[in-house]
C-alpha positions as a Markdown table, in Angstrom:
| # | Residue | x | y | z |
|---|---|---|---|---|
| 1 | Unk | -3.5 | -7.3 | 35.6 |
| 2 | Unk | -3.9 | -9.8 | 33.2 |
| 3 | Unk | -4.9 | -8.1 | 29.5 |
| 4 | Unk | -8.0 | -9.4 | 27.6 |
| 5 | Unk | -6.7 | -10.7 | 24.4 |
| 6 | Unk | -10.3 | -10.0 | 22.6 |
| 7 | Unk | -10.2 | -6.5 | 23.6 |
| 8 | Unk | -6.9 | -5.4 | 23.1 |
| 9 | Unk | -6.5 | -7.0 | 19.3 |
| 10 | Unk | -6.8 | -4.9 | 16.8 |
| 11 | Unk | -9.6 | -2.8 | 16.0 |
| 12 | Unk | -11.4 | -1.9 | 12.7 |
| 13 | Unk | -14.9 | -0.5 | 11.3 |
| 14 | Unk | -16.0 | 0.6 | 7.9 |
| 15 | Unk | -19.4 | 3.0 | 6.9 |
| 16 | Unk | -20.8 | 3.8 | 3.1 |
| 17 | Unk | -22.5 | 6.3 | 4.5 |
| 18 | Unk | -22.2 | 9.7 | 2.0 |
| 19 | Unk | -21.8 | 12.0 | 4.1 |
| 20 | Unk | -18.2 | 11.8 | 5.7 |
| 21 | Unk | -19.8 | 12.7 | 9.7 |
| 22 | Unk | -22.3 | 10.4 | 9.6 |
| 23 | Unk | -19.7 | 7.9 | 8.4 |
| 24 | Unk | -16.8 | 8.9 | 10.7 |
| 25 | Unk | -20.3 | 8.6 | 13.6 |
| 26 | Unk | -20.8 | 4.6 | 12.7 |
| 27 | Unk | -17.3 | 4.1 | 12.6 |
| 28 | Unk | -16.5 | 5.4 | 16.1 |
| 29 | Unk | -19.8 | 3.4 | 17.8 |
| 30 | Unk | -17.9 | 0.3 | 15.9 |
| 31 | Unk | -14.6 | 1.8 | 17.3 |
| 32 | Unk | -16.1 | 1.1 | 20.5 |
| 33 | Unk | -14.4 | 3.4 | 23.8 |
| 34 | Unk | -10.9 | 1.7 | 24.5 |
| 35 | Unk | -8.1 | 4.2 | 24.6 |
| 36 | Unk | -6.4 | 3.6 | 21.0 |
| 37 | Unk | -2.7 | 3.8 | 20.9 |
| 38 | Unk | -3.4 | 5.5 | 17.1 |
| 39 | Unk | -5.4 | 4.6 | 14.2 |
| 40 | Unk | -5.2 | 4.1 | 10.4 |
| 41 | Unk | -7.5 | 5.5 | 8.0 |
| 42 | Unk | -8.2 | 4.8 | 4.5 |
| 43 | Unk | -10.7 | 7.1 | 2.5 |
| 44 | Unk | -12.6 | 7.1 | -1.0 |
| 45 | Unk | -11.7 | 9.3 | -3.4 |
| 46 | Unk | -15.4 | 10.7 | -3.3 |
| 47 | Unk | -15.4 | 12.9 | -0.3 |
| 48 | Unk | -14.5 | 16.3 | 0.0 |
| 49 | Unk | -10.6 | 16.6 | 1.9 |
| 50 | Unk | -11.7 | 19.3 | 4.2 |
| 51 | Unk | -15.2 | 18.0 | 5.2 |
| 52 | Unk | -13.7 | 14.5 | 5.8 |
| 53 | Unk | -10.7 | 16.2 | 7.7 |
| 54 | Unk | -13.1 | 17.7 | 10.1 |
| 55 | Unk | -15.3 | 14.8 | 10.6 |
| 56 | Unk | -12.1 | 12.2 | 11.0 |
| 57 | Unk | -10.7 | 15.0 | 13.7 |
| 58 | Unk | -14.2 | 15.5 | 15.6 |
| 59 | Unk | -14.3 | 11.7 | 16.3 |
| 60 | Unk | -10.5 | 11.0 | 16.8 |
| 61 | Unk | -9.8 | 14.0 | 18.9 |
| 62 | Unk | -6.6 | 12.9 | 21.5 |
| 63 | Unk | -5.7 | 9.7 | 18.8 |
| 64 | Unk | -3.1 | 9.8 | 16.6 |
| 65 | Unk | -4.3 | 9.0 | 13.0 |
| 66 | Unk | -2.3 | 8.8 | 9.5 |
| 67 | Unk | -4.0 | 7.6 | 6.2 |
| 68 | Unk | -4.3 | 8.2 | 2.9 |
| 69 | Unk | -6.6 | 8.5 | -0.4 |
| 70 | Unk | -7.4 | 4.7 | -1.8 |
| 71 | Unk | -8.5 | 3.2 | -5.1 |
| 72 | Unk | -10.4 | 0.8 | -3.2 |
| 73 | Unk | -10.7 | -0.2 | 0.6 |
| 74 | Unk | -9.7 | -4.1 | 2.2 |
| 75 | Unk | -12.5 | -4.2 | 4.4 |
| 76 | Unk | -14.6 | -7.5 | 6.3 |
| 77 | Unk | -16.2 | -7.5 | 2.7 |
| 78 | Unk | -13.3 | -8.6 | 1.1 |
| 79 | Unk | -12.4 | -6.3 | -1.6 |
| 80 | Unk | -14.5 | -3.4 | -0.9 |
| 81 | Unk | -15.1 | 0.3 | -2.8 |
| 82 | Unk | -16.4 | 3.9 | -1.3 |
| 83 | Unk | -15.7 | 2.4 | 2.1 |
| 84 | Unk | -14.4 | 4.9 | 4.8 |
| 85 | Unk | -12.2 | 2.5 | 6.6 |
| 86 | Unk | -10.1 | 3.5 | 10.4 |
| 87 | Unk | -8.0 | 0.7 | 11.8 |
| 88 | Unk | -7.6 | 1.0 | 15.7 |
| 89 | Unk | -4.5 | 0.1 | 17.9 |
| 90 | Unk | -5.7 | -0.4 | 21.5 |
| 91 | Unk | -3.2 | 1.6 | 23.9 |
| 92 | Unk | -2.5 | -1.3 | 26.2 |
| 93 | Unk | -1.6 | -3.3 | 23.6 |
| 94 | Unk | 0.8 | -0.8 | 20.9 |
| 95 | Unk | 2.3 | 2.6 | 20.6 |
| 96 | Unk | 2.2 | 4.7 | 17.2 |
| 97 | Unk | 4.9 | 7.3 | 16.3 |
| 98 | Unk | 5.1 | 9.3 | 12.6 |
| 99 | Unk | 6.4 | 11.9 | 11.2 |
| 100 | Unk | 5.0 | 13.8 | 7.9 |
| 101 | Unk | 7.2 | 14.9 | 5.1 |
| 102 | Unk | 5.6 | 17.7 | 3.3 |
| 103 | Unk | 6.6 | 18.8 | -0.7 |
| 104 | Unk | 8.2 | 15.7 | -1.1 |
| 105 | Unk | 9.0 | 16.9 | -4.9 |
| 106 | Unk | 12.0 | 18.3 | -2.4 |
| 107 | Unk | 12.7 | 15.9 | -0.3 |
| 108 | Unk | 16.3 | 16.3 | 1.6 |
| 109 | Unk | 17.6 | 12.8 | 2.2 |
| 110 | Unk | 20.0 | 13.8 | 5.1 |
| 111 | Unk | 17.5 | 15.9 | 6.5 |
| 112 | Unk | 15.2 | 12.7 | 5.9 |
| 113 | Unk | 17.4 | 10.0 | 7.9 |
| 114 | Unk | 18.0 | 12.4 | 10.6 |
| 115 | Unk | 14.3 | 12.7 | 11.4 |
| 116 | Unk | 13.6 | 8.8 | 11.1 |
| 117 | Unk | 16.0 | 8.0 | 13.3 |
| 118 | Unk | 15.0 | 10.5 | 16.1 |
| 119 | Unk | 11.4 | 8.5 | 15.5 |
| 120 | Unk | 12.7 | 5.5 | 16.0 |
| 121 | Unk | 14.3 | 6.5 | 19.2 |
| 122 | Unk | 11.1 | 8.2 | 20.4 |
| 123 | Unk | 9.1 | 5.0 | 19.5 |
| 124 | Unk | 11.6 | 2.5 | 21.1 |
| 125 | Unk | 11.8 | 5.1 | 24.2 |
| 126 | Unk | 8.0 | 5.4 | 24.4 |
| 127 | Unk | 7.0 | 1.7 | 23.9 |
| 128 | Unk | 9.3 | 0.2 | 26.7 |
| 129 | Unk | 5.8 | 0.6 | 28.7 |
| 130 | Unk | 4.7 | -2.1 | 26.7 |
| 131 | Unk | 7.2 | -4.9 | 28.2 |
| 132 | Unk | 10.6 | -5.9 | 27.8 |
| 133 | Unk | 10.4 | -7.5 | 24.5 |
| 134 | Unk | 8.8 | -4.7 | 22.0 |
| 135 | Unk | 8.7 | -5.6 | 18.2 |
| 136 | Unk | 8.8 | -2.3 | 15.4 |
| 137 | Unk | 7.7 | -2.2 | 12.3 |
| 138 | Unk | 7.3 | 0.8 | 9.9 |
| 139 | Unk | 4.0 | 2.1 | 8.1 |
| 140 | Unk | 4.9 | 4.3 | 4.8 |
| 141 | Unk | 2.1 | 5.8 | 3.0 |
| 142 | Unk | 3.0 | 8.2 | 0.3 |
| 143 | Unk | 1.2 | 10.3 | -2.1 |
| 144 | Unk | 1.0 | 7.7 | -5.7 |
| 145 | Unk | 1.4 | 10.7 | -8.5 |
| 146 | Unk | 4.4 | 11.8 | -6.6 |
| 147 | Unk | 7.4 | 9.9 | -8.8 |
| 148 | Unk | 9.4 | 10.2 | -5.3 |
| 149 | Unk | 8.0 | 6.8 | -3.9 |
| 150 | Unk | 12.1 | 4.9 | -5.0 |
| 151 | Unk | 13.9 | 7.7 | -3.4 |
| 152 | Unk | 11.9 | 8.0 | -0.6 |
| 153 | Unk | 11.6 | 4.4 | 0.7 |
| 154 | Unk | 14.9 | 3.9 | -0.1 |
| 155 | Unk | 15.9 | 6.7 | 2.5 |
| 156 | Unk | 13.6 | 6.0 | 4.6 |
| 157 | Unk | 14.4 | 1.9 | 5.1 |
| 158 | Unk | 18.4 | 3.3 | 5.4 |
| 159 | Unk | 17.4 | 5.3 | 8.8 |
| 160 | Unk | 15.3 | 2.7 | 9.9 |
| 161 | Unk | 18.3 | 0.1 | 10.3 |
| 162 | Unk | 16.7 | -3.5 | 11.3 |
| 163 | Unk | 12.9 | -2.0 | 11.6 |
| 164 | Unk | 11.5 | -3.3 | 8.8 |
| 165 | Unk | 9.3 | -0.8 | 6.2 |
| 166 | Unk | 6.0 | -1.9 | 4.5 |
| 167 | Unk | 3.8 | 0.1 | 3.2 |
| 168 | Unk | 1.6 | 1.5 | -0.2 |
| 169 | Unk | 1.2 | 3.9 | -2.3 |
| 170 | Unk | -2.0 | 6.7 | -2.4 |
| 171 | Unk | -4.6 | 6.3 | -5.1 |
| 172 | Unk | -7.3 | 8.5 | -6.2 |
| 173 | Unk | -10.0 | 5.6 | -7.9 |
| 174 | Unk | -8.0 | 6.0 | -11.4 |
| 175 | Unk | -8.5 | 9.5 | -11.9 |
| 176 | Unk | -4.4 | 10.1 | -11.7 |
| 177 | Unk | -5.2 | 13.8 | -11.4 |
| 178 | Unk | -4.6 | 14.5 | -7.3 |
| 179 | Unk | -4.0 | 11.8 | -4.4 |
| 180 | Unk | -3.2 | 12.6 | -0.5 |
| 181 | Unk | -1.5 | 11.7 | 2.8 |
| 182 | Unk | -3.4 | 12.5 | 5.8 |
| 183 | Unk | -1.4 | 13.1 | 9.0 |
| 184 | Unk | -1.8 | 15.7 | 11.7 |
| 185 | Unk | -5.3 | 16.5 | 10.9 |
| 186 | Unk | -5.3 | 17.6 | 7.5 |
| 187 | Unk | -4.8 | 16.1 | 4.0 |
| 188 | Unk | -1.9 | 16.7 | 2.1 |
| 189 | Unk | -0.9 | 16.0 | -1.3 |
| 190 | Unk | 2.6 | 15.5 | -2.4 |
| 191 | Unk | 3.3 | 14.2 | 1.4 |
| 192 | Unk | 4.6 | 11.0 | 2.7 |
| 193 | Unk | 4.2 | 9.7 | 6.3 |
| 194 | Unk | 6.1 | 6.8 | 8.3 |
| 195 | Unk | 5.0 | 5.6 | 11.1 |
| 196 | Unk | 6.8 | 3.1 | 13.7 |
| 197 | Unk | 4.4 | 1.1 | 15.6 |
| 198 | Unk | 5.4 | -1.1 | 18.3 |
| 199 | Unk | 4.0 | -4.1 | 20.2 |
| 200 | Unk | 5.2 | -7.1 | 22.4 |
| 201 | Unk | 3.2 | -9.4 | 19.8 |
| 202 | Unk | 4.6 | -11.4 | 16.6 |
| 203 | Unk | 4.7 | -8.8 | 13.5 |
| 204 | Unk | 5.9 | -10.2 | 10.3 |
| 205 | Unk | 5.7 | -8.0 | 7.0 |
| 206 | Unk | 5.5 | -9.7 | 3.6 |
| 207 | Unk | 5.2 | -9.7 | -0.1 |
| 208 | Unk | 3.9 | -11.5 | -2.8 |
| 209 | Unk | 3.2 | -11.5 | -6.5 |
| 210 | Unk | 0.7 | -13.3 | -8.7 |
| 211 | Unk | 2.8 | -13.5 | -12.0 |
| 212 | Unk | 6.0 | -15.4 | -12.7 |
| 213 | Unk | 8.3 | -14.4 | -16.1 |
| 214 | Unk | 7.4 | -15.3 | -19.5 |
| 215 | Unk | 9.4 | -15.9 | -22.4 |
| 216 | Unk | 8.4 | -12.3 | -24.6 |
| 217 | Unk | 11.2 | -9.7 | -24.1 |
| 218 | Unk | 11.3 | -6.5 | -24.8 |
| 219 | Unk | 13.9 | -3.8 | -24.2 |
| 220 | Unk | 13.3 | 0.2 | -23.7 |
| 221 | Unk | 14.8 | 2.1 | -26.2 |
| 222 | Unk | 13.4 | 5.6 | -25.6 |
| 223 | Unk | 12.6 | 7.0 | -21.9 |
| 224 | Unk | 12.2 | 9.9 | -19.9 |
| 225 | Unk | 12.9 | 8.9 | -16.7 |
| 226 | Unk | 12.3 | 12.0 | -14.3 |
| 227 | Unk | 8.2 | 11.1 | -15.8 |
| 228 | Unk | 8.0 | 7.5 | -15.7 |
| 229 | Unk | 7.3 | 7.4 | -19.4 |
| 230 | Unk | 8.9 | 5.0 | -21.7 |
| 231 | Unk | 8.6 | 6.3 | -25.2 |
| 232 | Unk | 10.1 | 3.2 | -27.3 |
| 233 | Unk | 10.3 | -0.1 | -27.0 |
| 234 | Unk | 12.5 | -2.2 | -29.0 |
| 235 | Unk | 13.0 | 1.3 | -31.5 |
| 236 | Unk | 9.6 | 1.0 | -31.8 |
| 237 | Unk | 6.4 | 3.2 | -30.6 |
| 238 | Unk | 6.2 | 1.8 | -26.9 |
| 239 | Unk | 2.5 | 1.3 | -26.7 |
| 240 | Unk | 2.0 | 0.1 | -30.2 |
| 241 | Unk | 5.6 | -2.6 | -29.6 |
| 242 | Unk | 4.6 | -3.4 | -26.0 |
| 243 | Unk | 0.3 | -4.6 | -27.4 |
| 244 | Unk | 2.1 | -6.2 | -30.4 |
| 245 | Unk | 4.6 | -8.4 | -27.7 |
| 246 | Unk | 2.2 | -8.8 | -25.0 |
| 247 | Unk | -1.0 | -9.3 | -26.8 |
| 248 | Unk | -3.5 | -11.2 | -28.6 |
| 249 | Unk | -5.6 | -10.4 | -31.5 |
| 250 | Unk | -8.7 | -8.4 | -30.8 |
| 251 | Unk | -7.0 | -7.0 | -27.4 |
| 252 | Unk | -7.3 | -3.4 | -26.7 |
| 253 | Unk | -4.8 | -1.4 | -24.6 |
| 254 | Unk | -6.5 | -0.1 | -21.3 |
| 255 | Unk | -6.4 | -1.2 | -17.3 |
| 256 | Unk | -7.6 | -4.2 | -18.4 |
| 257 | Unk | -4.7 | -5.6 | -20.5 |
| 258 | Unk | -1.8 | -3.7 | -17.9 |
| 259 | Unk | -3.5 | -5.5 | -15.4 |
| 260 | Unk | -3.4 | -8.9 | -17.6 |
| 261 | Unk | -0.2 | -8.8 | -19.2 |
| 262 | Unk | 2.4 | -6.7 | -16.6 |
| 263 | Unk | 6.0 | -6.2 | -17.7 |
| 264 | Unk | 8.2 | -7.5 | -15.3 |
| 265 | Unk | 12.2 | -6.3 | -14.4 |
| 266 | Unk | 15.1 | -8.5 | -13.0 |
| 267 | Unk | 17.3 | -7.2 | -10.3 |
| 268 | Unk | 18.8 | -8.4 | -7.2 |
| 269 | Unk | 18.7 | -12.0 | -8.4 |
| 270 | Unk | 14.3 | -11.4 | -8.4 |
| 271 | Unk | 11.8 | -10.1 | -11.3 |
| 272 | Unk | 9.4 | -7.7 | -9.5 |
| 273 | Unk | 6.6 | -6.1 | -11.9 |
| 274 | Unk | 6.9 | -2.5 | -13.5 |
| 275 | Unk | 3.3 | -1.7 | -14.1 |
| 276 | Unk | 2.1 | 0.4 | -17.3 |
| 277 | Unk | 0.0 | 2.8 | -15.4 |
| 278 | Unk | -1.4 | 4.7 | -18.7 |
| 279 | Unk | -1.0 | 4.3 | -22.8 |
| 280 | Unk | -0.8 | 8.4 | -23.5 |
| 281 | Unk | -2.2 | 9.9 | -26.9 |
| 282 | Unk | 1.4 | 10.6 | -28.7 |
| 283 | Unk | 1.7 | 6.3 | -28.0 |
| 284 | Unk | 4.2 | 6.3 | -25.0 |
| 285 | Unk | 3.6 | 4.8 | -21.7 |
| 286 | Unk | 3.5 | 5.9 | -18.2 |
| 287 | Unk | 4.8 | 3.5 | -15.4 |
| 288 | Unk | 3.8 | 3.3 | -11.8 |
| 289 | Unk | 7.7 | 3.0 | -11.1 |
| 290 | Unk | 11.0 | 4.2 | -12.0 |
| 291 | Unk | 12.4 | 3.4 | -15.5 |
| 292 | Unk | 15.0 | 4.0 | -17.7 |
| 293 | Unk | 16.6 | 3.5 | -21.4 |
| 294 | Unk | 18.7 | -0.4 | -21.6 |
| 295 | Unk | 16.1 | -1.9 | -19.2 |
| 296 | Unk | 15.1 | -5.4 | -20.4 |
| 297 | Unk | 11.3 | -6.4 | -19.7 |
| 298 | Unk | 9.8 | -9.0 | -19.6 |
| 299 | Unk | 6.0 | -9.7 | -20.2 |
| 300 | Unk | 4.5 | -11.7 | -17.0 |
| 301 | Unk | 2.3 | -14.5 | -17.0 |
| 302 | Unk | -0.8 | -15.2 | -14.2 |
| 303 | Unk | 0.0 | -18.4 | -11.7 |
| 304 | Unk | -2.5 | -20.1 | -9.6 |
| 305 | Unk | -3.6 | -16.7 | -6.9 |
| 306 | Unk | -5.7 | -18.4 | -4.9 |
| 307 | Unk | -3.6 | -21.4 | -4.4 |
| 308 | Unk | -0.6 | -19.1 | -4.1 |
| 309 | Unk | -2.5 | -16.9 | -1.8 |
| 310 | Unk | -3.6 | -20.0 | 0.2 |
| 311 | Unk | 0.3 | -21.1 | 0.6 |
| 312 | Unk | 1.5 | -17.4 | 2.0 |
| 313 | Unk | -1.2 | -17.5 | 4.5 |
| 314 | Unk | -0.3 | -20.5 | 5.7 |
| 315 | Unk | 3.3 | -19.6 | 6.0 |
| 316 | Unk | 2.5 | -16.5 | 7.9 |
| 317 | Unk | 0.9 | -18.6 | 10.5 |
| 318 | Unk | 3.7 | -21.0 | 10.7 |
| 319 | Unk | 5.5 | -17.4 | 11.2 |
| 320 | Unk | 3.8 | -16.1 | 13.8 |
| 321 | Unk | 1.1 | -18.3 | 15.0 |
| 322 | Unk | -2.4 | -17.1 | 15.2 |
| 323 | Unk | -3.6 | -13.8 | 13.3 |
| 324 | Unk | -5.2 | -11.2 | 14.9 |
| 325 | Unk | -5.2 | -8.9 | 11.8 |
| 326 | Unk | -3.2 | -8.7 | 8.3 |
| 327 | Unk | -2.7 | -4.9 | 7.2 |
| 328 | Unk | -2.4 | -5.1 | 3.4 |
| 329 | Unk | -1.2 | -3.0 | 0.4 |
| 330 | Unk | -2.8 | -4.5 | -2.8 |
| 331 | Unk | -2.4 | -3.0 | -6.1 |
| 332 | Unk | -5.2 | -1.9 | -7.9 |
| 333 | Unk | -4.2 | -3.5 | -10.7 |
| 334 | Unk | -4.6 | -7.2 | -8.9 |
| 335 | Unk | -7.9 | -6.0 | -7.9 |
| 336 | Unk | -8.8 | -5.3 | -12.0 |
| 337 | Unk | -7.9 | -8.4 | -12.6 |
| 338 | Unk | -9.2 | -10.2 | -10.2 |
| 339 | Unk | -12.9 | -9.1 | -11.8 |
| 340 | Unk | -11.5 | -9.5 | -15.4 |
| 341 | Unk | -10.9 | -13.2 | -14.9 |
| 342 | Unk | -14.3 | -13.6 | -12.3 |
| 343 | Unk | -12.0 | -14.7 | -9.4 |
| 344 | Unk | -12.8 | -11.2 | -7.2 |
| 345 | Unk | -15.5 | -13.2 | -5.0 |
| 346 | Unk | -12.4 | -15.8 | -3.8 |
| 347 | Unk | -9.9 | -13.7 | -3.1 |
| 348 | Unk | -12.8 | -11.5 | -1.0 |
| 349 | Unk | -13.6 | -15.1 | 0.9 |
| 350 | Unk | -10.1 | -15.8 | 1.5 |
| 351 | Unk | -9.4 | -12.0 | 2.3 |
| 352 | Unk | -12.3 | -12.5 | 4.7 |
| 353 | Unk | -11.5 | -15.8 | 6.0 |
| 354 | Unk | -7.7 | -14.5 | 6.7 |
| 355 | Unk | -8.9 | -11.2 | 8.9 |
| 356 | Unk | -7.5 | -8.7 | 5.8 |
| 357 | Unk | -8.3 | -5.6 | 6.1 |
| 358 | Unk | -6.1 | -2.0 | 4.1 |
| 359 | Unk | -6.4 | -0.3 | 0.6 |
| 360 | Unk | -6.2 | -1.4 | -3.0 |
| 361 | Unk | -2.6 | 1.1 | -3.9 |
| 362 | Unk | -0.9 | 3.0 | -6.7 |
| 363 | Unk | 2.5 | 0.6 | -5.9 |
| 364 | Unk | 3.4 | -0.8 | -2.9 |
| 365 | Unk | 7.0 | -0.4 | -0.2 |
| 366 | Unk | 8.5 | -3.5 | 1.0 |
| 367 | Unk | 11.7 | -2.8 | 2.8 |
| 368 | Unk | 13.9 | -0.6 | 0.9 |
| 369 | Unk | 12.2 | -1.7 | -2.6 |
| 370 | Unk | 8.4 | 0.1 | -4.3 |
| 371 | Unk | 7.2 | -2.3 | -6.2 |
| 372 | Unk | 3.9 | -2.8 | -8.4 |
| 373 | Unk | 1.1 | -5.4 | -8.8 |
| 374 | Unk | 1.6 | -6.8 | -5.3 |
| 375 | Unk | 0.1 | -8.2 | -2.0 |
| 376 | Unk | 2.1 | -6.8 | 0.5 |
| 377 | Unk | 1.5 | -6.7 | 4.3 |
| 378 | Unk | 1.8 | -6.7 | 8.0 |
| 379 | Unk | 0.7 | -9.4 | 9.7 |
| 380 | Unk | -0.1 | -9.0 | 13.2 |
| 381 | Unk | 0.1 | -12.2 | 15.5 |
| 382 | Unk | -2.8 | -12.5 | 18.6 |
């Protein structure tokens, strides 16, 4: 039988409605009846875990669904905010495997790559329903206070071999007090979950930046690095050295100027950004990534994001062909700045125009790398 390309693409519906039933009852007459292979949802920090556990179950009963806690939803809207999202693979069209680690402040590595790779063979066993030619690629959401995100995607990308990971990391709307990973019916905090999906169409994963290096230096001086928190910069206070470098008279430090003025780090031949998640009242700094004393940063300056944005989508296509949906990981730092310099309602168009749809992240996975203040994705050919 010949498969119906409109009905087997992927899925995806959004509600604002307060109450997490009534949402999680729009979203399923959206949804539609098709048997899904498994779904993705992502939720606003405003609901409460249980509630929204039971309502997400009571309309997804049978369907295997992962998610996560956002600081702002990818929806048809563009960028969008208290959106309950679910994103819908049709069964005739993909398979979804995953696996939930729990407590991840303990995670066992060995244990770790042991259990990805008896998911991959699951998935790649399971999916040869699908055709002969199956393409995998891995979804990673993990909890975004946990400080485990480098070990764990690293770990996690080893197992996987040539399946690629992409993925982001939890929010809870810039509270940083709790975020969570839902999987198996329940919210979880301090969890992580991969999942493999599979498909006979074009998947191509991606990632991409909207600052380049710029010629202020600084180096860190002072660190403790199991808490992400630089202390000094240059044998200097690090929040008072790091708004003397980066900024400009009259600037106060806040979202805002992380957002504007990101330090970025060089390694593997690349500078990826280390975002300044918060200034703290004794005047150290708390990053969204791993850091340590000797590291040389480097304060980043904005390029062109539309017209960069406007280039990788037309390389995915050249990729892949048509695009029946991108699944993006966007830092909620691009999203702050996007409003602080009035450019939010073009990237929305353009997110619109390019079928985007995912969650605004506390850091983002790309391979075996978790990076900050990036656009990363899954792009799913038609």
């Amino acid at each position: 039988m010949v498969q119906d390309t409109v009905t087997s693409g992927v899925v995806f519906a959004a509600s604002h409605a307060d109450d997490p039933f009534e949402a999680m009852e729009e979203i399923s007459a959206q949804l539609g009846q098709q048997p899904l292979a498994g779904a993705i949802v992502f939720c606003p920090h405003r609901f409460d875990a249980a509630r929204l556990a039971w309502a997400i179950n009571l309309h997804t009963e049978g369907t295997r669904v992962i998610g996560c806690i956002s600081s702002g939803e990818l929806t048809e809207e563009g960028y969008d905010h208290d959106s309950l999202s679910v994103i819908g693979f049709p069964a005739e069209a993909f398979h979804l495997a995953s696996h939930c680690f729990l407590e991840v402040d303990h995670f066992d590595p060995a244990e770790a790559r042991a259990q990805v790779r008896r998911l991959a063979a699951e998935a790649d066993r399971e999916s040869r329903r699908l055709g002969e030619k199956v393409n995998h690629v891995a979804l990673f959401l993990v909890d975004g206070l946990s400080h485990s995100e480098e070990l764990l995607t690293m770990t996690i990308q080893d197992a996987l071999g040539e399946i690629p990971l992409i993925g982001g990391s939890s929010g809870d709307d810039m509270a940083f007090r709790q975020t969570a990973i839902f999987e198996g019916g329940a919210f979880h905090p301090r969890a992580a979950v991969v999942a493999i999906l599979s498909t006979p169409r074009p998947l191509h994963v991606f990632k991409a930046q909207h600052y380049r290096p710029g010629e202020r230096k600084m180096v860190i001086t002072g660190a403790l690095p199991e808490q992400r928190i630089v202390t000094e910069i240059n044998a200097e206070p690090a929040a008072q050295e790091y708004l003397r470098l980066a900024g400009h008279p009259g600037e106060e430090m806040g979202t805002e100027f992380f957002a504007a003025h990101p330090l970025m780090v060089r390694a593997g031949g690349e500078y990826h950004v280390r975002s300044v998640q918060t200034a703290n009242p004794d005047g150290s700094l708390t990053f969204y990534c791993a850091i340590d004393e000797g590291l040389v940063l480097t304060v980043g300056e904005p390029v062109d994001r539309i017209a960069g944005m406007d280039a990788l989508f037309s390389g995915i296509a050249d990729t892949i062909g048509p695009v029946d949906r991108i699944i993006a990981f966007d830092c909620v730092l691009n999203r702050v700045d996007a409003e602080r310099r009035q450019i939010a309602h073009d990237v929305s168009r353009l997110y619109n125009r390019h079928r985007v749809i995912g969650f605004n992240t506390y850091g983002e996975q790309y391979h075996a790398l978790h990076v900050n203040q990036t656009f990363s994705g899954l792009a799913i050919g038609q």
